[in-house]
C-alpha positions in Angstrom: 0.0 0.0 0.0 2.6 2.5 0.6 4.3 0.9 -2.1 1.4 2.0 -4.1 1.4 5.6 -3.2 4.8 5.9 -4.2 4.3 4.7 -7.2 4.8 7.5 -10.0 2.2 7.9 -12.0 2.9 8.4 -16.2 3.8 11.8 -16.6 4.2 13.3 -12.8 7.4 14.4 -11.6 9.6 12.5 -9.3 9.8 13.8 -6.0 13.2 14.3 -4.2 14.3 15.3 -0.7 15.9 18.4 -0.5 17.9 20.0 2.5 15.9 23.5 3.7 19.1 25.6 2.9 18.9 24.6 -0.7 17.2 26.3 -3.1 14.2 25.2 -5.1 14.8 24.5 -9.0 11.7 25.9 -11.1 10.4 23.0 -12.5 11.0 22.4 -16.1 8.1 20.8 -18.1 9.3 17.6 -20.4 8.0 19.0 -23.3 9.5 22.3 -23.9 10.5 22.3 -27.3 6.3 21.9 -28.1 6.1 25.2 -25.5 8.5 27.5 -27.5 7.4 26.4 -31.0 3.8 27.4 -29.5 5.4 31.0 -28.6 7.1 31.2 -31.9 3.7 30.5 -33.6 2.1 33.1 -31.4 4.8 35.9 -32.4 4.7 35.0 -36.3 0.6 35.2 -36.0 1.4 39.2 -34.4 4.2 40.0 -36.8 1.9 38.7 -40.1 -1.6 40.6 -38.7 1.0 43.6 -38.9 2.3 43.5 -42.3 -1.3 42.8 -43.1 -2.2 46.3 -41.5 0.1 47.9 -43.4 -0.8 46.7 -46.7 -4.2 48.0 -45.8 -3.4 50.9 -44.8 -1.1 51.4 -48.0 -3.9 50.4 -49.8 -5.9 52.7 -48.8 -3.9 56.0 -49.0 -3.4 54.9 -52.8 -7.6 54.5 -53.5 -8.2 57.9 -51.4 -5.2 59.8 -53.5 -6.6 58.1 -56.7 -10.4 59.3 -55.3 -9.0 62.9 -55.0 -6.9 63.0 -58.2 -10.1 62.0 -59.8 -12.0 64.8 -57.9 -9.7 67.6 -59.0 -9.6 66.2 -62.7 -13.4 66.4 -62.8 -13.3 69.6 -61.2 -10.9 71.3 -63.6 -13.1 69.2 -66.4 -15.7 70.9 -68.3 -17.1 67.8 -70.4 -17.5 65.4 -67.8 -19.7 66.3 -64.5 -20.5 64.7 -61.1 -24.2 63.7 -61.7 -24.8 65.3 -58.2 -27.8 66.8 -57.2 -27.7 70.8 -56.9 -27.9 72.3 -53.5 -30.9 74.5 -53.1 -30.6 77.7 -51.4 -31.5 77.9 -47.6 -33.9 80.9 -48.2 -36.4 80.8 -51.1 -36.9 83.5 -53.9 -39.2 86.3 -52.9 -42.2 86.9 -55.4 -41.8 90.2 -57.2 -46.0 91.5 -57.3 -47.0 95.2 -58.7 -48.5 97.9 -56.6 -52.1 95.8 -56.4 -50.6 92.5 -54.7 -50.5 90.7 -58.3 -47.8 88.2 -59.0 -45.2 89.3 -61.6 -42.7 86.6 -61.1 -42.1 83.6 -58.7 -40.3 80.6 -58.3 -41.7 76.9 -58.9 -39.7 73.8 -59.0 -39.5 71.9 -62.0 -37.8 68.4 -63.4 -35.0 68.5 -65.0 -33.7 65.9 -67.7 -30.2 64.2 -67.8 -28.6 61.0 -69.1 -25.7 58.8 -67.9 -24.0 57.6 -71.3 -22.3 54.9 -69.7 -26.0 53.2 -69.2 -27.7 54.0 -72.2 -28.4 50.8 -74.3 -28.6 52.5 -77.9 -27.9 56.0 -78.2 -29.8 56.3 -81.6 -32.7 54.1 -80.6 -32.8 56.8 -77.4 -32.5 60.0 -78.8 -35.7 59.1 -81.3 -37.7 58.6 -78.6 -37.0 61.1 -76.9 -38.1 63.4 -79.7 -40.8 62.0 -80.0 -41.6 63.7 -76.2 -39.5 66.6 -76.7 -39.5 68.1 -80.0 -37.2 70.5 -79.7 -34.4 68.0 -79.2 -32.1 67.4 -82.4 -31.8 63.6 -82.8 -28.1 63.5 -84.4 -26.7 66.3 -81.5 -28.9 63.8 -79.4 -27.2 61.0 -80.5 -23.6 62.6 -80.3 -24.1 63.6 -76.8 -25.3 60.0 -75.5 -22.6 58.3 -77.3 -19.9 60.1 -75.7 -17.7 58.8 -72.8 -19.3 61.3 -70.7 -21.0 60.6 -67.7 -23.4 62.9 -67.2 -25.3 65.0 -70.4 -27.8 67.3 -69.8 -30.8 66.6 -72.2 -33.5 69.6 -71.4 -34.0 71.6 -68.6 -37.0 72.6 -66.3 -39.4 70.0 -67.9 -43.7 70.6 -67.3 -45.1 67.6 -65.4 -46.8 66.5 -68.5 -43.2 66.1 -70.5 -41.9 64.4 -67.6 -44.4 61.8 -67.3 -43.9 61.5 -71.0 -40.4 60.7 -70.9 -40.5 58.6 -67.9 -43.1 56.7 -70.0 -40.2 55.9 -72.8 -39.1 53.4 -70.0 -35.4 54.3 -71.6 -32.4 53.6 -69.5 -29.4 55.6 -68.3 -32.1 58.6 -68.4 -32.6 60.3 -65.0 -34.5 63.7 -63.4 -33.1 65.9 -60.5 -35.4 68.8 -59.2 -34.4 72.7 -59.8 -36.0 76.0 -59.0 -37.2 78.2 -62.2 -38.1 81.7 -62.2 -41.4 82.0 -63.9 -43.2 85.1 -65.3 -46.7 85.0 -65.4 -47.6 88.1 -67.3 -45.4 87.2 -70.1 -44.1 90.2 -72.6 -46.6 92.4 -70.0 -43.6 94.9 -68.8 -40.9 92.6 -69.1 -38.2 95.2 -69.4 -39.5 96.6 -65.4 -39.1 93.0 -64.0 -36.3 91.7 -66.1 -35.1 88.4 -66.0 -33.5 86.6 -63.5 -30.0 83.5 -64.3 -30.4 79.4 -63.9 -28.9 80.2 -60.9 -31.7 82.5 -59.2 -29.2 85.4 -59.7 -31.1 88.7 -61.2 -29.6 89.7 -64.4 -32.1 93.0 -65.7 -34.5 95.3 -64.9 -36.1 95.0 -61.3 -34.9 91.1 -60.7 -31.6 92.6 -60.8 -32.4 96.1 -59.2 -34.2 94.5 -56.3 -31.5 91.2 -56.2 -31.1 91.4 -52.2 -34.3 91.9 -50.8 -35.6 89.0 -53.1 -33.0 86.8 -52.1 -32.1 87.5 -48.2 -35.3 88.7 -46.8 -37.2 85.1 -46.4 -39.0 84.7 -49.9 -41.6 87.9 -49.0 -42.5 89.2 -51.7 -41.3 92.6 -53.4 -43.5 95.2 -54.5 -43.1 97.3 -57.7 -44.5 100.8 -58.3 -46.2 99.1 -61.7 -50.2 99.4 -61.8 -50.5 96.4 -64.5 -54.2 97.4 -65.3 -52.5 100.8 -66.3 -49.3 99.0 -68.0 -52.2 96.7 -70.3 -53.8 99.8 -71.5 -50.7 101.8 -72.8 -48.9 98.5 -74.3 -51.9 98.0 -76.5 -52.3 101.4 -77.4 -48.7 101.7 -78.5 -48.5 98.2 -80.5 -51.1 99.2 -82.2 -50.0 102.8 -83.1 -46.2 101.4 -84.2 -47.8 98.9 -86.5 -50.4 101.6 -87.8 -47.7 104.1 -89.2 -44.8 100.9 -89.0 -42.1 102.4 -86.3 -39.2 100.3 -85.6 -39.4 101.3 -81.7 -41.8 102.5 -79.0 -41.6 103.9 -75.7 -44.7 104.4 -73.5 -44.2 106.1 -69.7 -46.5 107.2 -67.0 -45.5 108.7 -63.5 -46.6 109.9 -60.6 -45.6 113.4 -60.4 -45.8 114.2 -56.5 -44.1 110.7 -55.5 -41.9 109.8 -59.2 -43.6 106.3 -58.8 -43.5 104.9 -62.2 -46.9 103.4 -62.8 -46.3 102.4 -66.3 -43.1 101.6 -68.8 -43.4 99.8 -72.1 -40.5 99.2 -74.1 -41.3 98.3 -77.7 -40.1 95.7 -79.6 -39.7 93.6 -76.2 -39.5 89.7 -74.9 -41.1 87.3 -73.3 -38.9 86.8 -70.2 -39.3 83.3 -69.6 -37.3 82.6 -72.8 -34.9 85.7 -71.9 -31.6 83.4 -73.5 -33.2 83.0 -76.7 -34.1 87.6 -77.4 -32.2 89.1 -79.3 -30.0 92.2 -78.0 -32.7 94.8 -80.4 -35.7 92.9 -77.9 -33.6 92.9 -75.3 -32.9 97.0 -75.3 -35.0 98.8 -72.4 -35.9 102.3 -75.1 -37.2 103.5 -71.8 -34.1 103.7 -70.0 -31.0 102.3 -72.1 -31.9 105.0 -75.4 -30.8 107.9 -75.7 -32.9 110.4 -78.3 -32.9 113.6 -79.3 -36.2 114.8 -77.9 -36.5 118.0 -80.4 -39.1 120.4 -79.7 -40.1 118.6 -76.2 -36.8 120.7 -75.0 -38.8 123.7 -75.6 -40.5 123.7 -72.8 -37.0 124.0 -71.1 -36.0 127.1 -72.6 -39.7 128.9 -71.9 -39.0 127.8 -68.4 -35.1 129.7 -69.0 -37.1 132.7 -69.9 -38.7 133.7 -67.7 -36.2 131.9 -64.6 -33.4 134.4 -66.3 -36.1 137.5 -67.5 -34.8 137.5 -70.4 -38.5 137.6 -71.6 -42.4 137.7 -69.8 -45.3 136.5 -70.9 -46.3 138.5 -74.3 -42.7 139.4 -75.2 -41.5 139.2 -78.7 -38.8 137.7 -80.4 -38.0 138.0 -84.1 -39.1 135.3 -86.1 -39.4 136.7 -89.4 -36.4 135.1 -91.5 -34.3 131.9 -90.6 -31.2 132.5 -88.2 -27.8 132.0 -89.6 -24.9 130.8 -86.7 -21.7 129.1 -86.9 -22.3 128.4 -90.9 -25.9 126.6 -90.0 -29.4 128.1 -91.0 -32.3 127.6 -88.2 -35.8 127.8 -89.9 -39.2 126.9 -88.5 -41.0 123.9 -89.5 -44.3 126.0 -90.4 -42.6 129.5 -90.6 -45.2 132.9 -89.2 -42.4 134.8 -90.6 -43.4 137.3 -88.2 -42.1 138.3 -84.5 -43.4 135.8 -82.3 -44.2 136.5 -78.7 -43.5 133.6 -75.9 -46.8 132.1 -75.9 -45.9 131.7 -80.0 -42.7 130.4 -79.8 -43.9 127.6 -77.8 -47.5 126.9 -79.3 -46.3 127.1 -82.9 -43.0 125.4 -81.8 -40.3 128.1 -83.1 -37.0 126.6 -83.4 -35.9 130.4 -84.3 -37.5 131.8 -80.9 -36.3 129.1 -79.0 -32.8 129.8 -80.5 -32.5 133.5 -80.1 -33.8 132.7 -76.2 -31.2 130.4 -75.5 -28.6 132.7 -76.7 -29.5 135.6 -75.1 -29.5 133.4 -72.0 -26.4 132.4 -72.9 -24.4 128.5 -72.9 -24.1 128.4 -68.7 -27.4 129.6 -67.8 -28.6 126.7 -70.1 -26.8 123.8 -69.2 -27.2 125.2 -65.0 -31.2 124.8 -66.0 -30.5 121.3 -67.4 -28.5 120.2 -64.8 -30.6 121.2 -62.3 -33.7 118.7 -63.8 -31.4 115.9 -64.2 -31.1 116.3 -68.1 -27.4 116.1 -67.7 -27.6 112.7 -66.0 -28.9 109.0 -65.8 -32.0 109.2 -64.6 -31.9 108.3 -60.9 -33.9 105.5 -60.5 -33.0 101.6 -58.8 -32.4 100.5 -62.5 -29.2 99.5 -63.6 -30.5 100.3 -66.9 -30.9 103.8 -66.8 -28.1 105.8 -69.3 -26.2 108.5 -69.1 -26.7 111.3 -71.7 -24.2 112.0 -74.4 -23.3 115.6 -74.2 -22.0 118.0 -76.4 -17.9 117.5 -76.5 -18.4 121.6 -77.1 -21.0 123.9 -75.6 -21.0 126.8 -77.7 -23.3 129.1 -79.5 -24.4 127.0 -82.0 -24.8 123.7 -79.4 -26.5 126.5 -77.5 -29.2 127.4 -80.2 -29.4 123.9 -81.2 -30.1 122.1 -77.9 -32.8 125.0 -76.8 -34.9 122.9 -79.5 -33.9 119.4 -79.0 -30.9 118.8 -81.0 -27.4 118.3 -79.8 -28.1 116.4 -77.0 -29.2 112.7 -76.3 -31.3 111.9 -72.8 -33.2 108.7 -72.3 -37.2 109.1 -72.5 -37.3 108.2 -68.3 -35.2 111.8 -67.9 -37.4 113.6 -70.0 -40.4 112.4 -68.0 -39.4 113.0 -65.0 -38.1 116.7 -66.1 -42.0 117.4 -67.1 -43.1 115.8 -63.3 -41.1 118.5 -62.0 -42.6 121.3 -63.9 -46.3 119.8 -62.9 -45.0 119.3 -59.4 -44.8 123.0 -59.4 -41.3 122.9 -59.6 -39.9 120.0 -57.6 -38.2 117.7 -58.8 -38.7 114.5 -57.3 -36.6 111.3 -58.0 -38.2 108.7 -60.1 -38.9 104.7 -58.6 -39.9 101.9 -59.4 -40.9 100.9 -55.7 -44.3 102.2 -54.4 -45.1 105.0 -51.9 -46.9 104.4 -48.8 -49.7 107.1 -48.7 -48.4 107.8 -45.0 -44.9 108.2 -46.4 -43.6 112.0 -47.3 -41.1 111.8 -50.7 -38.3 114.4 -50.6 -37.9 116.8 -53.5 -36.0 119.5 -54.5 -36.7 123.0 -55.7 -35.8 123.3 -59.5 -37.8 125.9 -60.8 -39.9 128.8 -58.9 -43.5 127.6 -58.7 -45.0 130.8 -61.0 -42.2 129.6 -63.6 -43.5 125.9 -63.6 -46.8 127.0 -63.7 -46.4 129.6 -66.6 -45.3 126.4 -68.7 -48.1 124.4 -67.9 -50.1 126.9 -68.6 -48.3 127.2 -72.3 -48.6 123.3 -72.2 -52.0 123.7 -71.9 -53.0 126.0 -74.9 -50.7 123.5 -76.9 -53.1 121.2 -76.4 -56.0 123.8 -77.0 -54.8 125.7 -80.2 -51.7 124.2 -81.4 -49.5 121.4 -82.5 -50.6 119.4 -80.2 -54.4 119.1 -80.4 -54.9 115.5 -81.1 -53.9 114.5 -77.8 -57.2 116.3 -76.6 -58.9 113.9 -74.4 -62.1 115.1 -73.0 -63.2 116.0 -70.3 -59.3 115.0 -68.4 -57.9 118.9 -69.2 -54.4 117.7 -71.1 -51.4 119.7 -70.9 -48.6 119.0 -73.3 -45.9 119.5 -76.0 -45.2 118.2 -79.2 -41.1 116.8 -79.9 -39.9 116.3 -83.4 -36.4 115.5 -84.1 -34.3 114.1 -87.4 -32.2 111.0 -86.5 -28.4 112.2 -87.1 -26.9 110.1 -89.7 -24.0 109.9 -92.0 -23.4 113.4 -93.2 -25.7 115.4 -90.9 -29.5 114.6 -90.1 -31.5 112.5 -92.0 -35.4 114.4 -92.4 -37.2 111.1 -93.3 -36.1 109.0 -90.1 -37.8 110.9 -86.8 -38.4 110.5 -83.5 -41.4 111.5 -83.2 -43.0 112.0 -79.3 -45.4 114.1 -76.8 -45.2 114.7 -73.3 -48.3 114.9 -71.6 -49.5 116.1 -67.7 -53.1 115.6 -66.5 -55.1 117.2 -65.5 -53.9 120.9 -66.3 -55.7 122.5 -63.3 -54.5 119.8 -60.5 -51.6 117.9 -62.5 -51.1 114.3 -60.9 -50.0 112.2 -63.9 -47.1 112.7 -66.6 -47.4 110.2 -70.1 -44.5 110.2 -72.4 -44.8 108.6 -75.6 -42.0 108.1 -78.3 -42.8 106.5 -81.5 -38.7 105.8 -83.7 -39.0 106.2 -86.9 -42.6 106.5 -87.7 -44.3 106.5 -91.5 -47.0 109.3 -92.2 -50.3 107.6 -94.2 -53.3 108.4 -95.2 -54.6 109.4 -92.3 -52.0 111.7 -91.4 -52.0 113.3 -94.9 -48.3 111.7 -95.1 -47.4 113.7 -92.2 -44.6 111.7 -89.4 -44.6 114.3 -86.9 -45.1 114.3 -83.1 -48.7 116.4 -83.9 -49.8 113.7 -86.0 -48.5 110.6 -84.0 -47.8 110.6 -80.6 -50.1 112.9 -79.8 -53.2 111.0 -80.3 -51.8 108.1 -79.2 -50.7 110.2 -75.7 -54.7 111.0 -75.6 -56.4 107.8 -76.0 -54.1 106.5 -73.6 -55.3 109.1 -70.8 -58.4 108.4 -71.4 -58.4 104.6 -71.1 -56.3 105.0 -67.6 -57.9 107.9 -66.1 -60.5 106.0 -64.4 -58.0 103.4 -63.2 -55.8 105.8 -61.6 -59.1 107.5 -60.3 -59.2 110.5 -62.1 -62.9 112.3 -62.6 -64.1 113.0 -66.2 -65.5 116.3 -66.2 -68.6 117.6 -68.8 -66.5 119.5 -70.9 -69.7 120.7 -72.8 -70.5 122.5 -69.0 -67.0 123.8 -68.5 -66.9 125.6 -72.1 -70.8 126.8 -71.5 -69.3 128.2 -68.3 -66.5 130.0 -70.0 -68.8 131.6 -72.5 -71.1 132.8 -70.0 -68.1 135.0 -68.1 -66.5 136.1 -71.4 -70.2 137.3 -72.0 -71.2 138.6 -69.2 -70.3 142.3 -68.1 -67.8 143.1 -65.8 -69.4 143.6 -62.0 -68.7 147.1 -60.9 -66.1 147.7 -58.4 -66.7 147.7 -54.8 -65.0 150.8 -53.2 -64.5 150.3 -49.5 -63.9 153.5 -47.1 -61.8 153.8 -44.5 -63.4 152.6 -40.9 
């Protein structure tokens, strides 16, 4: 039995007796080669898991240097684009609405159309169908595009839900649609050269989109008011289509203002463009006359030098000037259109449009005191309104007597048909000039002027305006019952080797009504034909003129303006010419 416990079992140790003071051996396992090649294992496994790492990691700084190479090239690439959709703008853009609340243009998302060549099947068999959706597509260009090696082709932008559905239909691979934000116009050709157009990219790019460009973009999509009454804007763009087809003018220009606040209520541009096609007008459709011309006005400058007159003294109502033969000056010969070959007094001068009393006026006045007047109502200027449009006005390079003489009637000097109007506001505003807008007045808000003329001087030229209208050139702009003031322009288009008589800008400035002016209308028809109706005749009188009229009659009653019984007014003016004069009261002293 001991024996047995003795016994050493297979693979125990042997025990041994020991003395205390010797020390213990560590005991060392049998199999210890198996227990290092186990370790040696262990560290290969560690040292192969790290090589591994670092092939990964090598690896991978070559795929994300490839990735940004890549980025760059496509970047710096203008054939080949990300097919990533755009990033829509935090803020939307505001609505731009006239002076009633009515929408001129807003923003609406729309589908747009691109392809992946890489997954089209048949470019030929795609680009027919697609035509077949989209006519304005060109198959071969089409066809071109989606065989390229390209991965990304635009095919047509800002598709209507009905051509999307269409072309989704088709069932055509590699085609896909990504949403983007299109500025739509409502009112079409309707005063497209106030609002303007606005870029792909939301960006104004004319007229009020551009003017306006901030508060439509920052100010969190509200909407931004214009000073434009479309009601009144219909009215004069009809009337002044139809009047450049009826005597076939190449140009029209159509404005009506406030002339206590300078709002403009009105502004046609003639030939224009329908601004939701803006990329496809031409530069000639494109051209704001209103702002971006620049005409010699004529005899509309007349009413300038009546108002330097009598500012300077140089001459009072019923003052004469001789008018009998044409005036010579610097080797030039100034004659009257319809010659009185008599001396004319002021009142003449400007109702039978005198070019000769109008010139011997503006040189007795002298060059300074002429272009001080002009300066003074902006003539010398842009016109200072928010449009980026508005021109500045070639000047004579030399202001001397005959520039002098010549500009007193309207020639020598180019202004756009905005500055003219808002000259004649100032003379009806009883001499204020106040800066023109295209943004409306509150009718709690007070608009700033400034003194140009005294008021009995402004109102001594209305009151000339007036009997224009009554007794002279002018007479067809008569519109009953609404009192027009006015004057007649007529000037010959310069041209190679002085002025050409047969091309004229023909035009008439207009204020209503005489007796409590509110409202200036400028129209300018370029390069109108006489006919029949006009006995052959082109001039302002016969052409503006009665197109000025009928246009203050049809927006009188919009812009709330009373129609009075001309019939009683006259009566009444007959009775008090008739009747005797009541005998004077003589008062004694208290």
């Amino acid at each position: 039995m001991i024996g047995r416990f003795w016994q050493r079992k297979k693979n125990t140790p042997r025990f041994e007796s020991y003395s205390d003071s010797a020390p213990l051996p560590e005991a060392a396992p049998d199999n210890l080669t198996r227990v290092l090649r186990v370790e040696n294992e262990d560290a290969s496994i560690v040292e192969d898991a790290r090589h591994r790492m670092m092939v990964i990691g090598f690896t991978l700084v070559i795929a994300f240097g490839a990735l940004g190479i890549r980025a760059v090239s496509l970047a710096l690439s203008g054939d080949e684009a990300v097919a990533v959709a755009p990033v829509l703008a935090d803020t939307r853009r505001g609505d731009l609405v006239d002076r009633n609340g009515q929408v001129l243009a807003t923003t609406l998302e729309t589908w747009s159309l691109f392809a992946d060549p890489h997954l089209v099947w048949d470019a030929r068999e795609t680009a027919e169908a697609l035509v077949t959706v989209l006519p304005d597509l060109n198959v071969d260009e089409l066809t071109a595009d989606l065989s390229s090696r390209r991965r990304f082709v635009w095919i047509q932008r800002n598709l209507t839900p009905r051509q999307r559905q269409a072309v989704f239909s088709l069932g055509q691979p590699g085609l896909e649609f990504r949403t983007e934000p299109r500025r739509v116009y409502p009112r079409g050709r309707l005063a497209a050269h106030a609002i303007g157009h606005a870029g792909r990219d939301m960006t104004g790019l004319a007229g009020a989109e551009q003017a306006f460009n901030s508060a439509l973009s920052n100010d969190g999509g509200r909407p931004v008011a214009l000073s434009i009454d479309m009601g009144v804007q219909f009215h004069v763009d009809e009337i002044l289509r139809r009047y450049m087809a009826e005597f076939q003018a190449i140009a029209a220009t159509g404005i009506v203002m406030d002339v206590n606040t300078g709002e403009v209520l009105s502004l046609v541009s003639l030939p224009d463009f329908d601004p939701n096609q803006a990329s496809t007008a031409s530069a000639n459709d494109l051209l704001d006359r209103a702002l971006q011309a620049r005409y010699e006005m004529g005899s509309t400058f007349k009413a300038f030098t009546v108002a330097l007159a009598l500012e300077t003294g140089i001459a009072s109502p019923g003052e004469t000037f001789d008018a009998t033969a044409p005036l010579q000056i610097g080797g030039y010969t100034i004659e009257d259109f319809h010659a009185e070959n008599r001396a004319l007094t002021l009142e003449e001068i400007f109702t039978h449009s005198s070019n000769i009393g109008s010139s011997r006026i503006a040189l007795e006045a002298g060059a300074d005191r002429q272009r001080d007047l002009l300066r003074r109502l902006r003539l010398l200027e842009r016109a200072p309104i928010e449009l980026a449009e508005s021109a500045t006005p070639l000047l004579p390079q030399r202001w001397g007597p005959t520039e002098t003489a010549t500009i007193s009637y309207g020639h020598g000097i180019a202004v756009s048909p905005l500055a003219v109007a808002s000259a004649f506001a100032a003379i009806a505003n009883g001499g204020t000039y106040v800066r023109p807008t295209l943004r409306p007045v509150r009718s709690d808000e007070t608009v700033a002027g400034e003194r140009v003329l005294a008021p009995e001087v402004a109102q001594s030229v209305l009151d000339m305006m007036r009997d224009v209208v009554e007794n002279g050139t002018g007479s067809r702009a008569d519109a009953p019952g609404f009192r027009v003031a006015g004057k007649t322009g007529t000037a010959e288009k310069p041209g190679r080797g002085g002025y050409d008589e047969d091309r004229l800008i023909s035009s008439f400035s207009a204020v209503f009504p005489y007796d409590d002016p509110q409202y200036v209308v400028l129209v300018i028809l370029d390069e109108p034909q006489g006919n029949a109706s006009t006995y052959g005749y082109a001039t302002g009188g016969w052409t503006a003129a009665p197109a000025a009229g009928e246009i203050i009659s049809r927006i009188a009653s919009i812009l709330g303006v009373e129609q009075e019984d001309d019939s009683l007014t006259r009566s009444a003016m007959v009775r008090a010419a008739l009747m005797p004069d009541p005998e004077p009261v003589v008062r004694s002293d208290p």
